[in-house]
ROKOLMAR-512214 format. One line per 2 residues: number of its first residue (from 1); their letters; for each residue x, y, z of C-alpha. Coordinates in steps of 0.1 Angstrom, whole numbers. Layout:
# ROKOLMAR-512214
NUM) a) X/Y/Z | ...
END
This chain:
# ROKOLMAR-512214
1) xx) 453/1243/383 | 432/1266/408
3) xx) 434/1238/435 | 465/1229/433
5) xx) 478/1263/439 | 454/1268/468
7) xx) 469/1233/481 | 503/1245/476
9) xx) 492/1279/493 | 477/1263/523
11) xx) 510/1241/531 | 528/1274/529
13) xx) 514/1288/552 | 506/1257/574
15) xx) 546/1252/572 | 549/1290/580
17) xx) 524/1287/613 | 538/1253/622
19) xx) 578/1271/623 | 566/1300/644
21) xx) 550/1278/668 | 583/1255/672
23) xx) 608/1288/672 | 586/1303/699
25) xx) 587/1273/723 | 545/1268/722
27) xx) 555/1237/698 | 585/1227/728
29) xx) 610/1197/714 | 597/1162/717
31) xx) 564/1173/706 | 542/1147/686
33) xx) 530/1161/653 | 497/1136/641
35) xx) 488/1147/609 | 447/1145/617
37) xx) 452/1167/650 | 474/1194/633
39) xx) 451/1193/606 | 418/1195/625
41) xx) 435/1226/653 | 448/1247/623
43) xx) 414/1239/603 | 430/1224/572
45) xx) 429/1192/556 | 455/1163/562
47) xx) 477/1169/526 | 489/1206/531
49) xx) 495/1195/567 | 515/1162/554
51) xx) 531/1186/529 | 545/1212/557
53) xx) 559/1182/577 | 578/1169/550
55) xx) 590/1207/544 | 601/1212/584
57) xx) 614/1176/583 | 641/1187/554
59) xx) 650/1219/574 | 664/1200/606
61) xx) 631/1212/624 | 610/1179/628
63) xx) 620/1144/623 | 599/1111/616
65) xx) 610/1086/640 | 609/1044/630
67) xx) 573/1036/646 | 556/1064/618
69) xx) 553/1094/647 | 567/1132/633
71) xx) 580/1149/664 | 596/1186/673
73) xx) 632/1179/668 | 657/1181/703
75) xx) 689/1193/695 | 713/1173/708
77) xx) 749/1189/721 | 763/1179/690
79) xx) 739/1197/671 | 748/1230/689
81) xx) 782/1227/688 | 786/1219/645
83) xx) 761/1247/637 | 784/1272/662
85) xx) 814/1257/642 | 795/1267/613
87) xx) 788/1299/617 | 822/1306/629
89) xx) 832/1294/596 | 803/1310/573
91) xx) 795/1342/588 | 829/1359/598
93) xx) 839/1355/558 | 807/1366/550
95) xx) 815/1399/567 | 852/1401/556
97) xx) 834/1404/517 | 807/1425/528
99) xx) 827/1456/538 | 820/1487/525
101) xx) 785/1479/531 | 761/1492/500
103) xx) 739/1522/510 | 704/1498/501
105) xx) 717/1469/528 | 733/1493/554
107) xx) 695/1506/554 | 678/1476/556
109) xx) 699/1468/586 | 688/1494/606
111) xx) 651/1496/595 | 661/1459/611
113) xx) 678/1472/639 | 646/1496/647
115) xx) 620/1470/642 | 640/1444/672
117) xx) 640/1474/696 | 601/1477/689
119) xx) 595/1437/689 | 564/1429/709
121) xx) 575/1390/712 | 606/1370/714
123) xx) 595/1353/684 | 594/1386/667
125) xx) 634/1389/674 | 643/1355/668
127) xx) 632/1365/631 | 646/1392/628
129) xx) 680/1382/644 | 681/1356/613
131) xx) 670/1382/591 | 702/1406/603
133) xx) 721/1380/598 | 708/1369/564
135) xx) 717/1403/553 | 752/1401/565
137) xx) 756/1369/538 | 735/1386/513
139) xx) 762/1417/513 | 790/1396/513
141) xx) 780/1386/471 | 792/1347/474
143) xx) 762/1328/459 | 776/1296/476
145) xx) 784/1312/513 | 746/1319/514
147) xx) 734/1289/501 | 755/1276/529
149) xx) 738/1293/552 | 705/1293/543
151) xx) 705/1254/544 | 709/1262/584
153) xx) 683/1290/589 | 662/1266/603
155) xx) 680/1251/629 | 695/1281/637
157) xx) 663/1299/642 | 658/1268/667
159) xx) 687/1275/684 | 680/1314/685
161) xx) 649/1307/700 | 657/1289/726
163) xx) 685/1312/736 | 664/1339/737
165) xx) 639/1325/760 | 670/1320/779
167) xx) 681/1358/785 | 640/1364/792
169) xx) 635/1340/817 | 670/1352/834
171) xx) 655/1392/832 | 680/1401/804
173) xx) 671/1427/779 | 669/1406/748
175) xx) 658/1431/721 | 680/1458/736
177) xx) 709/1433/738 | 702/1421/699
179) xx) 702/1454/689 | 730/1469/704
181) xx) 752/1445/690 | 739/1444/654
183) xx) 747/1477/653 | 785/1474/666
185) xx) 782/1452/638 | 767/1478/612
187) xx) 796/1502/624 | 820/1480/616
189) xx) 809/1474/582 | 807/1511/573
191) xx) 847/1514/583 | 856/1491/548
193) xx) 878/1477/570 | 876/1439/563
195) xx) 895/1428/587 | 870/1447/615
197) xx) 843/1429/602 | 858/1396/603
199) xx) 866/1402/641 | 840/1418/653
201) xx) 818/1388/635 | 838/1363/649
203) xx) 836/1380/686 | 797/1381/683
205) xx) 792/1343/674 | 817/1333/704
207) xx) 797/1360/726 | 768/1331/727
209) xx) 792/1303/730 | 789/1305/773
211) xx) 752/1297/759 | 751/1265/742
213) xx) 763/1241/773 | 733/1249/791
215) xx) 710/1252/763 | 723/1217/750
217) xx) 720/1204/784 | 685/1216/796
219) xx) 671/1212/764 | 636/1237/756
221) xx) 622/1255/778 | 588/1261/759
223) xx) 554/1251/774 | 545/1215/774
225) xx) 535/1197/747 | 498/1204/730
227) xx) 476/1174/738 | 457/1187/704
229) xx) 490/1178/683 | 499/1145/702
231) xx) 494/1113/682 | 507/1093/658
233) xx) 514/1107/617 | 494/1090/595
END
C-alpha cells in the first residue's frame, strides 16, 4: 500500500516538474521525451516517469507518435484558433453568471492579482493567469462550464506560455500588462452588471487574438531541445 502511494506520489510530481518545464519553454515543442533519460535527469525510476507521460499525453501536452517516440506537443494553427473559439464561448458565459462576485473569490482574485505583479518568472504568471481565470469559471457555479474548461487548462497553459515569452522577448511588461487587465476584469464583476462582464470577457480574449497568427506560425520560442531527454520511449 506504502509503495504504491509513493509511486503514485512520485508521478505526481514528475507530471508536475515535467508541465513546468514544457509551459516555461526549457522543454520547447518537438522535444523527444525517452522514458530512461527523463527518468535518470529527474532521478526517478522509469514507471512514475511512464505514468506522467501518459498523464501529459491526455492533457493535449505530449503526444506519442507511430515509431513509439513521446514528444513536446506543437500546436498547429488549428489548434490555436479552436481553443480561442473556445474560450470565446466558455469564458465570456462564465462571467455573465459570475456577477456579483462573492466576497471569498473577489479576494482570491486579487491576492492573485498581487502575487502576478510580484512574479519572479514568466512561468510564475502563466500559472497564475490560468488560475485568474479558473476562478472566473469557478464563480460563475455551472459544474459543466468548468468541466469544460478544465479539460483545456493544459493546452491553454501551452498557449499562455508561449505568448508570454512573446511580450518578453518584444520588451513588454507582461506581469504589469496581466495584471492590469484582470483587474478591469475584477471591476467589472463587482458592478453585478452581467452584461459588463460578458463584454469586458469577451474584449480580453479577442485582445490576444493579433497574437495567435504569429505564435501559430513561428511556433516555440523556448531553448532547444535537452539532449538529456532526446531518445526514443520505451
Amino acid at each position: 500500500m506504502k509503495a504504491a502511494l509513493k509511486s503514485h506520489t512520485l508521478a505526481e510530481t514528475t507530471t508536475s516538474k515535467l508541465r513546468r518545464e514544457i509551459y516555461s519553454g526549457r522543454l520547447p515543442s518537438g522535444t523527444s521525451l525517452a522514458e530512461a533519460a527523463v527518468a535518470k535527469r529527474l532521478g526517478v525510476s522509469r514507471v512514475p516517469v511512464r505514468e506522467a507521460l501518459a498523464t501529459l499525453e491526455r492533457d493535449g501536452l505530449v503526444e506519442f507518435t507511430p515509431t513509439g517516440r513521446t514528444i513536446v506537443k506543437d500546436l498547429s494553427p488549428q489548434d490555436f484558433e479552436e481553443l480561442f473559439a473556445l474560450r470565446l464561448l466558455l469564458e465570456p458565459a462564465a462571467a455573465k453568471l459570475a456577477a456579483p462576485l462573492a466576497a471569498d473569490l473577489l479576494r482570491a482574485m486579487e491576492e492573485n492579482i498581487a502575487a502576478t505583479r510580484k512574479a519572479k518568472s514568466l512561468e510564475e504568471v502563466t500559472y497564475l493567469d490560468l488560475d485568474f481565470h479558473q476562478l472566473i469559471m469557478v464563480a460563475s457555479g455551472n459544474s459543466r462550464l468548468m468541466k469544460l474548461w478544465q479539460s483545456l487548462r493544459s493546452e491553454l497553459g501551452l498557449w499562455l506560455g508561449g505568448l508570454h515569452r512573446k511580450h518578453r522577448d518584444r520588451k513588454l511588461d507582461t506581469r504589469g500588462k496581466t495584471a492590469e487587465s484582470h483587474e478591469a476584469i475584477v471591476a467589472a464583476l463587482c458592478t453585478k452588471s452581467p452584461s459588463v462582464c460578458e463584454r469586458l470577457l469577451r474584449e480580453h480574449i479577442l485582445g490576444w487574438r493579433e497574437w495567435l497568427p504569429a505564435s501559430a506560425a513561428d511556433g516555440e520560442t523556448g531553448t532547444p531541445a535537452m539532449e538529456a531527454t532526446a531518445g526514443v520511449r520505451r
